[in-house]
VEXDREN-828101 format. One line per field, with one value per atom (N, C-alpha, C, O): x, y, z; residue number from 1; atom name. Coordinates in steps of 0.1 Angstrom, whole numbers, plus 5000, padded with zeros to 4 digits. Example, Ala and Ser with C-alpha at 12.3 -4.5 7.8 and 13.67 -1.06 7.14 Angstrom:
c1: [5132,5123,5132,5142,5128,5137,5129,5134]
c2: [4943,4955,4967,4967,4978,4989,5000,5011]
c3: [5078,5078,5078,5085,5071,5071,5079,5080]
n: [1,1,1,1,2,2,2,2]
atom: [N,CA,C,O,N,CA,C,O]
//
This chain:
c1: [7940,7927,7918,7915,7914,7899,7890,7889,7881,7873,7858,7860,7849,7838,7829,7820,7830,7824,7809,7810,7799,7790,7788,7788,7788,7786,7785,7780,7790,7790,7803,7813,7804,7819,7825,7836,7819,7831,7837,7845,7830,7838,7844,7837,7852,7854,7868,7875,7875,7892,7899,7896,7906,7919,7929,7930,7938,7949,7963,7971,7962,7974,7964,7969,7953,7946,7927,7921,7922,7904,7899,7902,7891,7883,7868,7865,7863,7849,7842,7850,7830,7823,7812,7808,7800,7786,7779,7783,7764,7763,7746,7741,7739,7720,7715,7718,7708,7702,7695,7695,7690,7679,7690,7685,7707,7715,7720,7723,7722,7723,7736,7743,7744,7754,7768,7780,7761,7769,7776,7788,7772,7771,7790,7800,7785,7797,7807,7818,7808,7817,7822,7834,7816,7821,7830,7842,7824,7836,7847,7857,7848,7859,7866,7874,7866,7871,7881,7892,7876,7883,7890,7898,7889,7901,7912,7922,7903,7920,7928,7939,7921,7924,7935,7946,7929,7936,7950,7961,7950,7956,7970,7982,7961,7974,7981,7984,7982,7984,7980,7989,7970,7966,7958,7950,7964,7958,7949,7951,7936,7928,7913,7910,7907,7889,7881,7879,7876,7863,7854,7853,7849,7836,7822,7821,7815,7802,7791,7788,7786,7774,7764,7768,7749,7740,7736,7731,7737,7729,7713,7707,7708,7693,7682,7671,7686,7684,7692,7704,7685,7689,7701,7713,7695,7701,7717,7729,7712,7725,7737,7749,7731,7740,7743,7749,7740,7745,7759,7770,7759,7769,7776,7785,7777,7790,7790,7793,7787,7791,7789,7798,7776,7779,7771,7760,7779,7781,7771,7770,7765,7758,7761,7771,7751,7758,7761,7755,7773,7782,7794,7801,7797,7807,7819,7815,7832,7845,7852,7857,7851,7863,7874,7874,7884,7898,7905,7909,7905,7916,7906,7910,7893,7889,7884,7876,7889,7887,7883,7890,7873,7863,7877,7889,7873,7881,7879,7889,7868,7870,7856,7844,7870,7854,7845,7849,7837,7831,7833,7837,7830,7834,7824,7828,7811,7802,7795,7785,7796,7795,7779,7776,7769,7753,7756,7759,7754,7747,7737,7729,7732,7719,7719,7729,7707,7707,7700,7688,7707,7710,7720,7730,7721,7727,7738,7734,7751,7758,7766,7765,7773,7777,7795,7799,7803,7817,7824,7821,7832,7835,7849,7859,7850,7862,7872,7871,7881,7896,7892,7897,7885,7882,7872,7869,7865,7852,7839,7830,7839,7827,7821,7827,7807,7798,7795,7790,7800,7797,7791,7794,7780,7773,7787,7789,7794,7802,7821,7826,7826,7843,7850,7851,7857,7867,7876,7876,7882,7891,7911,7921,7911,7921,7919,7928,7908,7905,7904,7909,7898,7904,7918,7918,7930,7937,7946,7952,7946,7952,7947,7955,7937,7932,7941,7948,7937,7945,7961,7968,7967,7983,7984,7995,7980,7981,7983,7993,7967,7968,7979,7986,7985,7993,8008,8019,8009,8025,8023,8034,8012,8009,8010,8008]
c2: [6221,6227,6218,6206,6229,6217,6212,6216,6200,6194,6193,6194,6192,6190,6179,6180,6167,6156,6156,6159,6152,6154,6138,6128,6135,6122,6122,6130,6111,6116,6118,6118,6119,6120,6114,6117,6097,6087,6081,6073,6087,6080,6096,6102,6106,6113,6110,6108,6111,6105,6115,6121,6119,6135,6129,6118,6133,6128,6138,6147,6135,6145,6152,6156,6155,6166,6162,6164,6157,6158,6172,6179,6174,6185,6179,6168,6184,6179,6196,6205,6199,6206,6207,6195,6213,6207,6216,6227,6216,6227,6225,6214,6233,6229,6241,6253,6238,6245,6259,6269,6255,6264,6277,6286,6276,6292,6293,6283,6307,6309,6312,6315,6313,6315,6304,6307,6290,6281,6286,6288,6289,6290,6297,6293,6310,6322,6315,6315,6307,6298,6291,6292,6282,6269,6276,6272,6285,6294,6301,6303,6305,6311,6301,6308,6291,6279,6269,6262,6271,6266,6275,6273,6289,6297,6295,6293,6295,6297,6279,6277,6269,6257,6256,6250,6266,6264,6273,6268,6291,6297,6293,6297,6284,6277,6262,6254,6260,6245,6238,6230,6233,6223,6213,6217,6202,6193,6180,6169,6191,6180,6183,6194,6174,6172,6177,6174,6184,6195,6180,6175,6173,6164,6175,6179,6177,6185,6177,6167,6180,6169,6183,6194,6176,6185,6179,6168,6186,6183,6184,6194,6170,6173,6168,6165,6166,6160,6161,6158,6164,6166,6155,6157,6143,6130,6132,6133,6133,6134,6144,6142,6158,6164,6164,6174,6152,6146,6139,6144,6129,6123,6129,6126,6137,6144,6157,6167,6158,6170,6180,6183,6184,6193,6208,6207,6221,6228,6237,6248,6234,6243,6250,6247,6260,6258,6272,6282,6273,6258,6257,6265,6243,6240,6233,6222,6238,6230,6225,6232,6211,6205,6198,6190,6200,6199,6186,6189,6175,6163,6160,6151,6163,6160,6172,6169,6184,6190,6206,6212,6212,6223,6232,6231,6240,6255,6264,6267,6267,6275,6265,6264,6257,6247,6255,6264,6251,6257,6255,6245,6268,6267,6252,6243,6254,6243,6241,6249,6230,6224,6218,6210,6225,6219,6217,6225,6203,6199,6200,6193,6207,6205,6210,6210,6213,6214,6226,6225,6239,6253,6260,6254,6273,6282,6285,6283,6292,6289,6303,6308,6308,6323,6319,6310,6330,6329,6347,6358,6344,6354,6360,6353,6368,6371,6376,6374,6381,6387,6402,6408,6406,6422,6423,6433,6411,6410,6407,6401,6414,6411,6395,6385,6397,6382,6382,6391,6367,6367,6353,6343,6353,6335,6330,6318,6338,6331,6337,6348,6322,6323,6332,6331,6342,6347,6335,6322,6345,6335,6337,6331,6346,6343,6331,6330,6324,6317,6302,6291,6306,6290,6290,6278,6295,6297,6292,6282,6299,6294,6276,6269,6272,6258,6249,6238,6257,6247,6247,6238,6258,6260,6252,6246,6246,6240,6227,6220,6223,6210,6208,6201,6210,6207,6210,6206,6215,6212,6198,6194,6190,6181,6170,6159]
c3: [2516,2517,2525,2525,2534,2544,2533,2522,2542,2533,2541,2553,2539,2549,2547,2538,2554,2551,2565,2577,2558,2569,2577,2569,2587,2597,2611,2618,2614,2633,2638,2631,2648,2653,2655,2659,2653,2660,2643,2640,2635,2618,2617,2609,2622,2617,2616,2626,2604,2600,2595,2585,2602,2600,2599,2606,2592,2590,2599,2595,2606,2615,2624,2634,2620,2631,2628,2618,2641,2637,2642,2652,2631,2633,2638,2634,2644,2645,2646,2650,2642,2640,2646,2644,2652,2657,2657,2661,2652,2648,2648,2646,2651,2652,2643,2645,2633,2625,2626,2618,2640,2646,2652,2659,2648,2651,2641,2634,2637,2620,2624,2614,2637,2635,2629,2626,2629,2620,2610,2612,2596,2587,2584,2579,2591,2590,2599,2592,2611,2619,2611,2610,2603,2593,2583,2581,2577,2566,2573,2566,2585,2590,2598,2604,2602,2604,2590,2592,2580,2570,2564,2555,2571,2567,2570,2564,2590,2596,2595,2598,2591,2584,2575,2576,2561,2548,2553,2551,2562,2562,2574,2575,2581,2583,2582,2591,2567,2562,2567,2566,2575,2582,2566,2557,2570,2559,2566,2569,2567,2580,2574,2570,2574,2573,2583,2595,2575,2589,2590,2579,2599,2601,2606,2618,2598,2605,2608,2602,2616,2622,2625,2627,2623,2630,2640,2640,2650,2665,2665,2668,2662,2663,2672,2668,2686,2701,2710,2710,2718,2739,2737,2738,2735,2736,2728,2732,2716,2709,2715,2713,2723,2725,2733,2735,2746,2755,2751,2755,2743,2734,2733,2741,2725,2719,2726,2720,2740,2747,2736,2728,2735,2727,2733,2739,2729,2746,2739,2744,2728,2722,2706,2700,2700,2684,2681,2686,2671,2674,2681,2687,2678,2688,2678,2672,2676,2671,2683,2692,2682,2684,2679,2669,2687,2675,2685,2697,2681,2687,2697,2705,2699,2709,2720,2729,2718,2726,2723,2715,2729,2727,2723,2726,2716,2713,2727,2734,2730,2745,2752,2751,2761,2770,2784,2791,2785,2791,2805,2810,2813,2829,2834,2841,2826,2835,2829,2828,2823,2804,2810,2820,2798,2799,2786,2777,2784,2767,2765,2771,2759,2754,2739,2731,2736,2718,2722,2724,2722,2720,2717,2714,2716,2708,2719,2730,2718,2722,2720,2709,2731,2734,2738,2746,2729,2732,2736,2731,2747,2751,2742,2744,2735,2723,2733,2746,2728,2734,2740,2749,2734,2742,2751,2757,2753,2767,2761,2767,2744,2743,2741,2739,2742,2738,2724,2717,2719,2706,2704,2710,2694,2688,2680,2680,2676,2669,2674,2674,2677,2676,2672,2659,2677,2671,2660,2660,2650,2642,2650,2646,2658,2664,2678,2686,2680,2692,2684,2688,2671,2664,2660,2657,2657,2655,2663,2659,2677,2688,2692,2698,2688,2692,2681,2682,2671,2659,2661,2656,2667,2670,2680,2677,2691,2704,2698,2700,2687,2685,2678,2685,2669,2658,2669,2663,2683,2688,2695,2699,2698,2708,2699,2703]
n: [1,1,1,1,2,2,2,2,3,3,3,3,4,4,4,4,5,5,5,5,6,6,6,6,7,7,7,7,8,8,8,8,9,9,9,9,10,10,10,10,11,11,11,11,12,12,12,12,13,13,13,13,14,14,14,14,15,15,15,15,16,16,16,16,17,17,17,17,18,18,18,18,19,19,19,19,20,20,20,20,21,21,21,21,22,22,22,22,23,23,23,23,24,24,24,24,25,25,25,25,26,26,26,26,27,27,27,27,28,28,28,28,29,29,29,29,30,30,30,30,31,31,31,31,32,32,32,32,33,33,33,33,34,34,34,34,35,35,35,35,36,36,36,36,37,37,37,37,38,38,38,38,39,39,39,39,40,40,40,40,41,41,41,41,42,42,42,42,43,43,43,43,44,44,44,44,45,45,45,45,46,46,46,46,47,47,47,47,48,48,48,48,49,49,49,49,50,50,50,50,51,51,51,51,52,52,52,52,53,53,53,53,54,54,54,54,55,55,55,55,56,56,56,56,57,57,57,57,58,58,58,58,59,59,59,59,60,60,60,60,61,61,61,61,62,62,62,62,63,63,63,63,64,64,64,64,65,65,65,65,66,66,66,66,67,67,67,67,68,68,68,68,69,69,69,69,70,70,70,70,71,71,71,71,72,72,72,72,73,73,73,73,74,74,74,74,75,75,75,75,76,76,76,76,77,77,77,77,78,78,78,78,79,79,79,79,80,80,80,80,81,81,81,81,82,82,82,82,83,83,83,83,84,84,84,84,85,85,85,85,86,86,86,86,87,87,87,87,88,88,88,88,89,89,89,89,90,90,90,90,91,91,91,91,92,92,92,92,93,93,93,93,94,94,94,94,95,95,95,95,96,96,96,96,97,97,97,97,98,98,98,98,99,99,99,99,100,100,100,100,101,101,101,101,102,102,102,102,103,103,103,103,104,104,104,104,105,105,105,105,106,106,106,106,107,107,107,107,108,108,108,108,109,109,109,109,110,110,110,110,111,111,111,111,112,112,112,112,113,113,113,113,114,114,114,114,115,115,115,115,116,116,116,116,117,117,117,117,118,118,118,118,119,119,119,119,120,120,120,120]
atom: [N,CA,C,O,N,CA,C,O,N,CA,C,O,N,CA,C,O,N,CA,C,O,N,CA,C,O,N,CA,C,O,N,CA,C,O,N,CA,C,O,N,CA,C,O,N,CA,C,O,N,CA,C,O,N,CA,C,O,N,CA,C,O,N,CA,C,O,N,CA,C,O,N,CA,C,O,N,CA,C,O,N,CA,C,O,N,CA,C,O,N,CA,C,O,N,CA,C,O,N,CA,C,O,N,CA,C,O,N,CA,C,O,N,CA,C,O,N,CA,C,O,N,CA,C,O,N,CA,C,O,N,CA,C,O,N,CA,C,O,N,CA,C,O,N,CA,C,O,N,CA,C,O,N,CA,C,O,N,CA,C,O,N,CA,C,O,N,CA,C,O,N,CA,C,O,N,CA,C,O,N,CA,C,O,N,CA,C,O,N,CA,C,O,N,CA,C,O,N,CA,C,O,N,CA,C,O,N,CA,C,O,N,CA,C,O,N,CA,C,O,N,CA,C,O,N,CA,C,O,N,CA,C,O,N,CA,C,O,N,CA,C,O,N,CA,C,O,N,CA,C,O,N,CA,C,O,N,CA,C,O,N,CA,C,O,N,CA,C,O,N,CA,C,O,N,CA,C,O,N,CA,C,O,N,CA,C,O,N,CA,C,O,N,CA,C,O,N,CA,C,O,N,CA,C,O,N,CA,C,O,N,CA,C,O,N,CA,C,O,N,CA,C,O,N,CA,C,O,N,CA,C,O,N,CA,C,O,N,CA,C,O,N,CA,C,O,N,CA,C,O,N,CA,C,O,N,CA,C,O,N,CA,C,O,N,CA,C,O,N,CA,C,O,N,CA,C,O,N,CA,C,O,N,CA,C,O,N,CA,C,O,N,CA,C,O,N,CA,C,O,N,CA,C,O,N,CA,C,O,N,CA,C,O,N,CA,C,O,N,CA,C,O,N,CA,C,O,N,CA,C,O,N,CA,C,O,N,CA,C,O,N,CA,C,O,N,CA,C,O,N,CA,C,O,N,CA,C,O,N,CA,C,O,N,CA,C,O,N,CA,C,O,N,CA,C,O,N,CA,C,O,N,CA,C,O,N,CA,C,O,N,CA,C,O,N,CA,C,O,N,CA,C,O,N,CA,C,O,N,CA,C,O,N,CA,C,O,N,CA,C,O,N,CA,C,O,N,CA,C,O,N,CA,C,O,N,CA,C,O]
//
């Protein structure tokens, strides 16, 4: 079962697989992302620690490239990275499997990230 420890990204400790999570208060779409994230987690045995951080400065999400909220990264790397990555501390749009725009991840798009990382 996932676990969700809150800190920064550079203490974040996974055991076989890091999750990193990022996420700014000010989009409500975190919330529903974070629970369907530890789905596709628990649903596919992955025995790894969600790290959640809130993004709360320009500055900060310079750092941790962070592409907007929110944002999972797995081993290091965005779930869908962006064509022409602006960090900043804003809300953040994903394009799903059928075309449409969504604030929040499909759970077949975390799925496939978490399947990638776990053959590498």
């Amino acid at each position: 079962m996932a676990s969700v420890t809150h800190g920064t990204y550079e203490n974040a400790e996974v055991s076989g697989m890091k999750i990193v999570f990022l996420y700014s208060e000010d989009c409500p779409s975190y919330e529903v992302t974070l629970s369907r994230l530890r789905k596709v987690v628990e649903e596919e045995g992955i025995n790894a620690e969600i790290t959640s951080t809130k993004v709360e400065t320009d500055d900060q999400a310079q750092q941790l490239h962070f592409a907007g909220s929110p944002t999972i990264l797995i081993d290091g790397r965005d779930i869908d990275p962006p064509i022409n990555p602006k960090y900043a501390l804003t809300c953040r749009a994903y394009r799903l499997e059928d075309g449409r725009v969504s604030p929040i991840p499909s759970i077949m798009m975390m799925r496939r990230a978490v399947r990638m990382a776990r053959k590498e």
